[in-house]
C-alpha positions as CSV (number, residue, x, y, z in Angstrom):
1,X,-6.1,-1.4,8.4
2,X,-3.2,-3.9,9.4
3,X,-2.7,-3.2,13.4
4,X,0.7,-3.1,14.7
5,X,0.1,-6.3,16.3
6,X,-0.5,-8.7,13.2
7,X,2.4,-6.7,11.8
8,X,4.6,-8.0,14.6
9,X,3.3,-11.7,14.1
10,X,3.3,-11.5,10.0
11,X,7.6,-10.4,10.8
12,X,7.9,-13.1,13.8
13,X,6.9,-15.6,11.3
14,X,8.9,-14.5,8.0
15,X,12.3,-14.5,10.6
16,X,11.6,-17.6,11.3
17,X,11.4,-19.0,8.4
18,X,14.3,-16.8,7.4
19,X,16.1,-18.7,9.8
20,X,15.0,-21.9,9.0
21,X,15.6,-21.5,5.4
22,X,19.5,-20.8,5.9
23,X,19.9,-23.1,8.9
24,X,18.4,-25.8,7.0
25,X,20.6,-25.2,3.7
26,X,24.2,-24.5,5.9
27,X,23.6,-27.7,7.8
28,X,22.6,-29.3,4.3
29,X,23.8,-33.3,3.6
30,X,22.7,-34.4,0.3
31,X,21.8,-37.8,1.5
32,X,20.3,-37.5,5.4
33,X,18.7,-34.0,4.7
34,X,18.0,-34.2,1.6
35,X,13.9,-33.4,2.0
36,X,14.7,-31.1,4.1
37,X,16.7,-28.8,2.0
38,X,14.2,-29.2,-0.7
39,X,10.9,-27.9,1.4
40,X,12.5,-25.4,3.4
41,X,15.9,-24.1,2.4
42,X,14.2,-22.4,-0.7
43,X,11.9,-20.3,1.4
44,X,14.0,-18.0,2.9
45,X,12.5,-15.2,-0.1
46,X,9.2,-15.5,1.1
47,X,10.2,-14.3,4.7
48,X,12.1,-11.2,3.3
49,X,8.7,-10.5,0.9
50,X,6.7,-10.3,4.6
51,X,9.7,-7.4,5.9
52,X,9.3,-5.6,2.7
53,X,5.7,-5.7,2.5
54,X,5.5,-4.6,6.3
55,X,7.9,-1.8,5.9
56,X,6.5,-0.4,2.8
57,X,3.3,-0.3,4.5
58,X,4.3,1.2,7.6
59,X,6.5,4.0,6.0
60,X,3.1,5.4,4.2
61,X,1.2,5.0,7.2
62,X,2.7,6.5,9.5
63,X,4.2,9.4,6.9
64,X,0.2,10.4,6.1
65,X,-1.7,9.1,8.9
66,X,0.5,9.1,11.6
67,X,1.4,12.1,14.2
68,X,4.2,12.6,11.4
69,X,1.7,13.6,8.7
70,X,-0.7,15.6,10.9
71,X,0.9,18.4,11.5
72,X,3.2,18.1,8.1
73,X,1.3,17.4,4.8
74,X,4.3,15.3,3.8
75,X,5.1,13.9,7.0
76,X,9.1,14.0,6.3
77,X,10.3,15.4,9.4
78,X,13.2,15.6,11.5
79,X,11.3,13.3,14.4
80,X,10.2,10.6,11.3
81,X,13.8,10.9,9.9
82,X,14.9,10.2,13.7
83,X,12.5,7.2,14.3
84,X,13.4,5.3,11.1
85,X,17.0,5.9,12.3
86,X,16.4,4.4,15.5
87,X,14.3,1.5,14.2
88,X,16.5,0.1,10.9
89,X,20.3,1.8,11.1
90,X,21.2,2.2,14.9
91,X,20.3,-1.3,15.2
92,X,22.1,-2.5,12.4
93,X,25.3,-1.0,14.1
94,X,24.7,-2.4,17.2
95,X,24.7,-6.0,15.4
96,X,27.8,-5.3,13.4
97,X,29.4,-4.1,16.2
98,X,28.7,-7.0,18.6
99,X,30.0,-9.4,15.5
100,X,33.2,-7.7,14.3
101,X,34.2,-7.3,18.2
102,X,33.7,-11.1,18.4
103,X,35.0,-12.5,14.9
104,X,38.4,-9.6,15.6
105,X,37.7,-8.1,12.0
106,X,38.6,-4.6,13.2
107,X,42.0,-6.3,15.0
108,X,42.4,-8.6,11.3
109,X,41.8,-4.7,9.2
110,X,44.6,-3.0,11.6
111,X,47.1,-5.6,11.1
112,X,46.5,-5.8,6.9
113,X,45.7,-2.7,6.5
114,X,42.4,-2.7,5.1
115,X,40.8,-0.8,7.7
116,X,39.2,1.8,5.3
117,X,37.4,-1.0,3.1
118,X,36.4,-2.5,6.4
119,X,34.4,0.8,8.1
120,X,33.4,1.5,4.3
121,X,31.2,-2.2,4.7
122,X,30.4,-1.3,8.6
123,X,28.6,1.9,7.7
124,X,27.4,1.2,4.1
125,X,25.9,-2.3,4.6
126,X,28.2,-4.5,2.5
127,X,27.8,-7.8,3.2
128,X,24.4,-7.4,4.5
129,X,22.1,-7.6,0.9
130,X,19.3,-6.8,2.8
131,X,20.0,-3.5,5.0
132,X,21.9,-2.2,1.6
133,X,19.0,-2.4,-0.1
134,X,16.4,-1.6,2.8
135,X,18.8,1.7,3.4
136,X,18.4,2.9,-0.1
137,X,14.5,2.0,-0.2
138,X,14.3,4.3,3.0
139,X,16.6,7.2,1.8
140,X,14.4,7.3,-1.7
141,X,11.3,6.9,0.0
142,X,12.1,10.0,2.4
143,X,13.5,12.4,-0.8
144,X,10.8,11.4,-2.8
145,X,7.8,12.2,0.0
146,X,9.5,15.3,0.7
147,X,9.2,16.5,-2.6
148,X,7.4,14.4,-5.0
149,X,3.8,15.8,-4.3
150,X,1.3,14.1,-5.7
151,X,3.4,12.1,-8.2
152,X,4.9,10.8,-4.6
153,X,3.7,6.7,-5.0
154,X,4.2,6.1,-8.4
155,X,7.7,7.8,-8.4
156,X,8.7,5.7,-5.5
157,X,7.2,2.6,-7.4
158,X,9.1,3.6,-10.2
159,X,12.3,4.3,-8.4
160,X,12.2,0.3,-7.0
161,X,11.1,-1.4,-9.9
162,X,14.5,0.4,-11.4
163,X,16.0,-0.5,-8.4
164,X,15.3,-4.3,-9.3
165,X,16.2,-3.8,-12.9
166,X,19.8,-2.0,-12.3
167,X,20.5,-4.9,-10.0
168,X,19.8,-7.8,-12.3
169,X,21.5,-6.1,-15.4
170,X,24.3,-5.8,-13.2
171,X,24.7,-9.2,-12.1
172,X,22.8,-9.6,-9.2
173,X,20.3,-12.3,-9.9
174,X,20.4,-13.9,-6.9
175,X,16.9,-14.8,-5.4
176,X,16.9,-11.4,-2.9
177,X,16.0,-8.5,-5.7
178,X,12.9,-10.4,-6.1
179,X,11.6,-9.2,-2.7
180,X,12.0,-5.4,-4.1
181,X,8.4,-5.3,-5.3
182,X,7.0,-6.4,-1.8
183,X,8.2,-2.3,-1.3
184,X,6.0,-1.1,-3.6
185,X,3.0,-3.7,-3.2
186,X,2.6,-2.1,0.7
187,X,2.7,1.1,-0.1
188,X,0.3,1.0,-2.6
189,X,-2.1,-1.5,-0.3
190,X,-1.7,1.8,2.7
191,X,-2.3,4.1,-0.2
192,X,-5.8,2.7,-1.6
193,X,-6.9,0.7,1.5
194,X,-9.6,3.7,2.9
195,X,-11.3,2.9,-0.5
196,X,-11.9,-1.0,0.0
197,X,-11.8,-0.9,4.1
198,X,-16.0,-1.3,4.2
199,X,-15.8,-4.0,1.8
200,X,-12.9,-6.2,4.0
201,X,-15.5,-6.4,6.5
202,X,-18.2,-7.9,4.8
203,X,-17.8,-12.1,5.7
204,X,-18.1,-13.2,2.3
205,X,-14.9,-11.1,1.0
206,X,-13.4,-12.4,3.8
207,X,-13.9,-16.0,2.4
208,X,-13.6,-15.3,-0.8
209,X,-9.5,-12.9,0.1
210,X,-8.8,-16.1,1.9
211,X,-9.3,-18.8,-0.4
212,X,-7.3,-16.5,-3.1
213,X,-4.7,-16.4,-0.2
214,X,-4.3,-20.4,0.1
215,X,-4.4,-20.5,-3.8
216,X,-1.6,-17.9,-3.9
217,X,0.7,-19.7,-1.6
218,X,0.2,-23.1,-3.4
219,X,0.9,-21.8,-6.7
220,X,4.0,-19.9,-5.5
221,X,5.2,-23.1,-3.6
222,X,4.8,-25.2,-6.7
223,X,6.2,-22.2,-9.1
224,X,9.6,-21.8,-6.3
225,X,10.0,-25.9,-6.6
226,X,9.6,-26.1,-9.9
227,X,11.1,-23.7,-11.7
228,X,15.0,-23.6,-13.4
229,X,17.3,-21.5,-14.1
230,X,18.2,-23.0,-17.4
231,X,17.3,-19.7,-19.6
232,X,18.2,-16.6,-16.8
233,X,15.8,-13.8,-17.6
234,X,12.4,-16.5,-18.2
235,X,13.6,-18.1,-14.5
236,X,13.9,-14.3,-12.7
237,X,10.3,-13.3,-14.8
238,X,8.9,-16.6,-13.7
239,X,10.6,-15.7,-9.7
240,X,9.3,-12.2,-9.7
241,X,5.9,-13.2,-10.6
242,X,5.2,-16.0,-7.8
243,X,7.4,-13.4,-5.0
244,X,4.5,-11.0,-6.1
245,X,1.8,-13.7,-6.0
246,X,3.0,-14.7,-2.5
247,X,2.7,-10.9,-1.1
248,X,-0.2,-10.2,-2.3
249,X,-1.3,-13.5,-0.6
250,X,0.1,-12.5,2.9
251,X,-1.3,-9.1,2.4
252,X,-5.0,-10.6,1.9
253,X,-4.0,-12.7,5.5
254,X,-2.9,-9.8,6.9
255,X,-6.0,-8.2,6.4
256,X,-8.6,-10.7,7.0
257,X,-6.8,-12.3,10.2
258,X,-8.0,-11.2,13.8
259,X,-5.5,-9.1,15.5
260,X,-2.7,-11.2,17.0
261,X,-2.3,-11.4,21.0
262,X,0.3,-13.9,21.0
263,X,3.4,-12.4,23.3
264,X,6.2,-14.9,22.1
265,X,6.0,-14.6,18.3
266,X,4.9,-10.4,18.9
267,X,8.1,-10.9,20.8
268,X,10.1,-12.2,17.8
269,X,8.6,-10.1,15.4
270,X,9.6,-6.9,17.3
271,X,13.2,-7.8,17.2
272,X,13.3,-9.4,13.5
273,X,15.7,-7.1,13.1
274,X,17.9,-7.6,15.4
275,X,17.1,-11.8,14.6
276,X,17.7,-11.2,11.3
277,X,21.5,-9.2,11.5
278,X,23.1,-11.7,14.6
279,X,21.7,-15.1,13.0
280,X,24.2,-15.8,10.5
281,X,27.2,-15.2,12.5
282,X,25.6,-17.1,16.0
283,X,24.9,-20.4,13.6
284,X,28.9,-20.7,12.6
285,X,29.5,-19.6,16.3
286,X,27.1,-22.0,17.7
287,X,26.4,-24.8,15.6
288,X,29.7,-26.9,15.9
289,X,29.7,-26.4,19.9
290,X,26.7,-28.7,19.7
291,X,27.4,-31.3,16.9
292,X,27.9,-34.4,19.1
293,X,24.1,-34.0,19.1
294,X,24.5,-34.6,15.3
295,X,23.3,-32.2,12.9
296,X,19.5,-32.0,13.3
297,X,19.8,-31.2,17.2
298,X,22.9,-29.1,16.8
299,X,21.1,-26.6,14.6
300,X,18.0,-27.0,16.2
301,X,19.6,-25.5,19.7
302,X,21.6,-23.2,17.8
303,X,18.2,-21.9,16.2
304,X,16.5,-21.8,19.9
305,X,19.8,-19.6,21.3
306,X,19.6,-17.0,18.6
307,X,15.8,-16.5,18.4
308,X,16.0,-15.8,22.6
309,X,19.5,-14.0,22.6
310,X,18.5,-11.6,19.7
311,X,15.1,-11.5,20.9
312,X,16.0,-10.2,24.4
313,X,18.6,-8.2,23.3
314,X,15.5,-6.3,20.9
315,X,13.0,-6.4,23.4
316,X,15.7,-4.1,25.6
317,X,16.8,-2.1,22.5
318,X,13.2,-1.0,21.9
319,X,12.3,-0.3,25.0
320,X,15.5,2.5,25.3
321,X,14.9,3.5,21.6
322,X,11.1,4.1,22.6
323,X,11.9,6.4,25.5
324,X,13.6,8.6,23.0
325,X,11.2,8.7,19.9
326,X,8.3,9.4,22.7
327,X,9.4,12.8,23.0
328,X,9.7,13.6,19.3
């Protein structure tokens, strides 16, 4: 079983690298940064894989072993609905809110009259790939564990991988659908691990999981770096395959690593969320307050002032939000 704690490190470390990922590419000059846009800026898929993998995970945990599935043999009830409310969507409101009071995007919709299309985005998600997409992996996975029985994990498999399809064939290649399967690959690791859980603790399968890990990472590395977009459905096949190879990776760490003490990345990973939502719109806020530094050092405080404001501002969230779902 993957404790709560190496759950919080695995997300601490994929918003970081989230953030480095963009930072590096949106402060990005061809010839000083060059190296760095090449080793980091392409990352930023592997962090969302970690969220996906986590959340999948999590959702069939605590729907069938959880206090939700104890006392519901599908677990999909008002107090889970409530948490998962609390935990992805209240927050995601929060963010917004904080940056269209700042950025005057509800002021800018008054005066041209676009108010409609504005609160449409604000509650839906647009603009945000992620929580769109997150929100609509939730909303099936709760339908289809109400009522898809014993057909429930391969419908919901079935349900992301058309999930992935519809938004390619529509026009959304972009590198973020290839995350989708992370979903599925956590579900289905919470759904079969009681079968394999006395052989994870044997020493030698943990040598054996780890040096599969190390090769996993490697090969998805040199597959990210390497591969082109020249012909667009080889490239995505050839993208999907090394997202999945990478997952499966971290999910063989997640497994095999001790369970994680460490308060500051815990910290982080407890309020990815909330890191993930305010980063974009604190580096344009930020960034250019700081650029006498020059680049590098600008973005590098800019980086240190998110992680800590979002952090804190998560930590407090939580701690409110927890006071509520205690009494579900």
């Amino acid at each position: 079983m993957i404790s709560k704690e190496t759950g919080k490190l695995l997300r601490g470390i994929a918003i970081l690298i989230v953030i480095a990922s963009h930072y590096a590419e949106w402060v990005y000059m061809p010839v000083t940064y060059g190296f760095v846009y090449e080793t980091i800026a392409k990352w930023g898929p592997v962090g969302v894989d970690v969220f996906l993998l986590m959340s999948g995970y999590g959702l069939h945990k605590s729907v069938t072993g959880g206090k939700y599935g104890k006392n519901n043999k599908n677990g999909i009830t008002p107090a889970f609905v409530i948490k998962r409310l609390l935990g992805a969507y209240v927050p995601y409101l929060i963010c917004r809110t904080l940056i269209y009071l700042y950025s005057g995007t509800w002021k800018e919709a008054l005066a041209e009259g676009t108010m409609k299309e504005v609160m449409k985005d604000y509650f839906l998600g647009g603009g945000f790939w992620f929580m769109s997409v997150l929100f609509t992996m939730y909303i099936a996975f709760m339908i289809i564990y109400r009522f898809g029985g014993v057909l429930r994990v391969p419908l919901i498999s079935a349900f992301v991988i058309f999930q992935t399809y519809y938004l390619y064939t529509k026009g959304y290649a972009d590198f973020w659908e290839l995350s989708n399967m992370a979903f599925v690959i956590g579900i289905l690791a919470a759904a079969a691990e009681g079968r394999w859980k006395k052989q994870m603790s044997a020493a030698w399968y943990k040598v054996a999981l780890a040096a599969i890990s190390v090769a996993g990472i490697c090969y998805t590395y040199n597959g990210m770096i390497h591969a082109t977009p020249d012909v667009k459905p080889s490239y995505f096949a050839w993208e999907l395959a090394f997202n999945i190879f990478f997952t499966l990776a971290v999910l063989v760490i997640a497994y095999i690593i001790p369970t994680w003490k460490g308060p500051v990345l815990t910290s982080i990973g407890e309020s990815s969320l909330f890191v993930y939502l305010l980063h974009t719109a604190m580096f344009w806020a930020l960034v250019f307050k700081f650029d006498k530094f020059g680049y590098a050092v600008a973005t590098a405080i800019t980086a240190l002032i998110t992680v800590a404001f979002a952090t804190l501002l998560g930590l407090i969230y939580n701690r409110l939000s927890g006071l509520v779902t205690a009494r579900l």
